[in-house]
C-alpha positions, 0 to 999 in steps of 0.5 A: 731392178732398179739398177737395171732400169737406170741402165737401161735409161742410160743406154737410150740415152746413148743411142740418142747422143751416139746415132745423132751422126746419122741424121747429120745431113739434113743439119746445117743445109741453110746457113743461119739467118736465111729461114724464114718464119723465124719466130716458129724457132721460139719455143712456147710453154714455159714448162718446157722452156724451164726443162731445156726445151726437151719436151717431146717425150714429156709432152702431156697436156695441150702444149703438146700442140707446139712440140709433138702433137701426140702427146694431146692423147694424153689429155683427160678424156673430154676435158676442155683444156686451154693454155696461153703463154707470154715470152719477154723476147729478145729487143723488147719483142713479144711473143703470144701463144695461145691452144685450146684441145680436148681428148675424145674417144674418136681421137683428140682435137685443138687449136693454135695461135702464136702471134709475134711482136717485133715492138718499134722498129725505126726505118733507116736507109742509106741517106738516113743511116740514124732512121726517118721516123717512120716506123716499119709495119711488121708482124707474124702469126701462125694458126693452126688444127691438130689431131692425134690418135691413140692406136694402142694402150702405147702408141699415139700419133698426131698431125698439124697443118697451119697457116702462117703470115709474115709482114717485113713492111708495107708491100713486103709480106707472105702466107704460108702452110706448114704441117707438123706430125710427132709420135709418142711411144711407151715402151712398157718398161717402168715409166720410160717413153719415147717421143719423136716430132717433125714440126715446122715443114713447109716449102722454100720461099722467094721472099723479095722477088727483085731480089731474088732472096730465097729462104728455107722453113725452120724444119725441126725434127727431134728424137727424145726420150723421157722417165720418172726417175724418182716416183711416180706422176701424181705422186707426193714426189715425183723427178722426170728426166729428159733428153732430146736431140734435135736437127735443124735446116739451119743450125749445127746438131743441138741437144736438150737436156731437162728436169721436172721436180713435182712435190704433192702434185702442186709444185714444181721446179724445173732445170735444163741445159742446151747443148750446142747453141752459141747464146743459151745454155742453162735454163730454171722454171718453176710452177704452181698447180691448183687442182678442184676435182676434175678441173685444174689451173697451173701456173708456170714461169721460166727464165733463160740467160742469153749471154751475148745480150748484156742490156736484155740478155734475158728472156721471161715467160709465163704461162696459164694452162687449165681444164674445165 
């Protein structure tokens, strides 16, 4: 059975890679750098910036607020969770996220900040190419509500919708909504599961009216998959793999792939590798899980090398999730 099961994953796994084609038109429809709301494609969770990034189909706890909002039904029962994350970004900017949710039995409900820093930009203009000393007021931020629903024993469904606010500089600034919905399925074979999300979909927007520069939301969707190869959540040893596949207005077809080791239900260790991107490939993380009773505390770090980056080629990120 074993065999079959590995097959079987391996087989899903396929579909994935091979029928990615399929959905290939509504790749690459914007050229880079003409969407809007970029700091939306900056992933959150350190949990899943350690996998790769394929966390769709992982997706079980209030994180899932930022990758597939199905996955809150997975949240213990009328337990408030809560989880915030720190990202050292690229050019000394920061990004914060923050959610808090909790599981009913009407369905689950939680909210969503994320809040991005850009630091000190200098202005520079054409008589004063080396900057005027003036610093730009800059600044993005997105809220947003999420419910979600288990209709069956195997089949959850969840939605967002956000309002989100982007300042370039004085006078230069916008306010958006944007919805999101992913589904989480279990197919009932062992521990394999199947996540589907659509985040980041908004309207077009002419962001300098003089000018006339129209710009595109990030939309992402992504199809993934997901299994305990080796044991069993919660178990003294458990081995999760993952794999996604995810479509973007403005990037080529791009591919997750990731791994989550837990030892005792308190530590764990995470490796993934991107596919498709011109600066990013292998990630790591690691976590640590205090649990007392029904509550718990977990703490989670995750390193990515960008290798195109030499003075600040790499991006840190620490998270603190928990329940009471």
């Amino acid at each position: 059975m074993r065999r079959i099961y590995r097959i079987g994953f391996a087989a899903l796994v396929g579909v994935l890679v091979l029928g990615a084609p399929a959905l290939a038109d509504i790749s690459n429809q914007t050229p880079v750098g003409e969407t809007y709301a970029a700091f939306l494609e900056i992933s959150q969770s350190a949990r899943a910036a350690g996998m790769g990034d394929a966390y769709v189909a992982v997706a079980d706890d209030v994180n899932s607020v930022f990758w597939n909002p199905a996955g809150l039904t997975a949240m213990t029962r009328n337990r408030l969770q809560f989880a915030f994350t720190n990202t050292r970004w690229l050019l000394e900017s920061q990004l914060n996220s923050a959610a808090i949710g909790v599981n009913t039995d009407y369905g689950a409900l939680a909210l969503s900040l994320v809040a991005f820093n850009t630091g000190d930009i200098e202005e520079t203009t054409i008589f004063n190419p080396e900057g005027t000393g003036r610093i730009l007021d800059t600044g993005s931020w997105a809220v947003g509500g999420v419910y979600a629903r288990q209709f069956t024993e195997r089949f959850s469904v969840g939605f967002q919708a956000r309002v989100i606010e982007e300042k370039l500089d004085r006078g230069y600034d916008y306010r958006v909504f944007d919805l999101a919905v992913g589904t989480f399925y279990h197919t009932g074979y062992r521990s394999l599961r199947i996540g589907m999300s659509l985040r980041n979909f908004g309207k077009d927007l002419v962001l300098l009216t003089d000018e006339a520069i129209k710009g595109k939301m990030p939309v992402f969707f992504s199809m993934a998959t997901a299994a305990e190869v080796y044991g069993e959540r919660g178990e003294d040893v458990s081995l999760t793999g993952a794999v996604e596949a995810l479509y973007s207005v403005s990037v080529e077809r791009r591919m997750h792939v990731g791994a989550e080791l837990w030892l005792r239900n308190m530590v764990a260790f995470r490796a993934g590798y991107k596919l498709g991107y011109d600066v990013q490939d292998v990630t790591a993380g690691a976590g640590v899980r205090v649990q007392r009773g029904i509550h718990h505390v977990q703490a989670d770090f995750a390193y990515v090398k960008f290798d195109k980056f030499p003075d600040n080629g790499a991006t840190l990120r620490f998270s603190v999730t928990g329940s009471f």
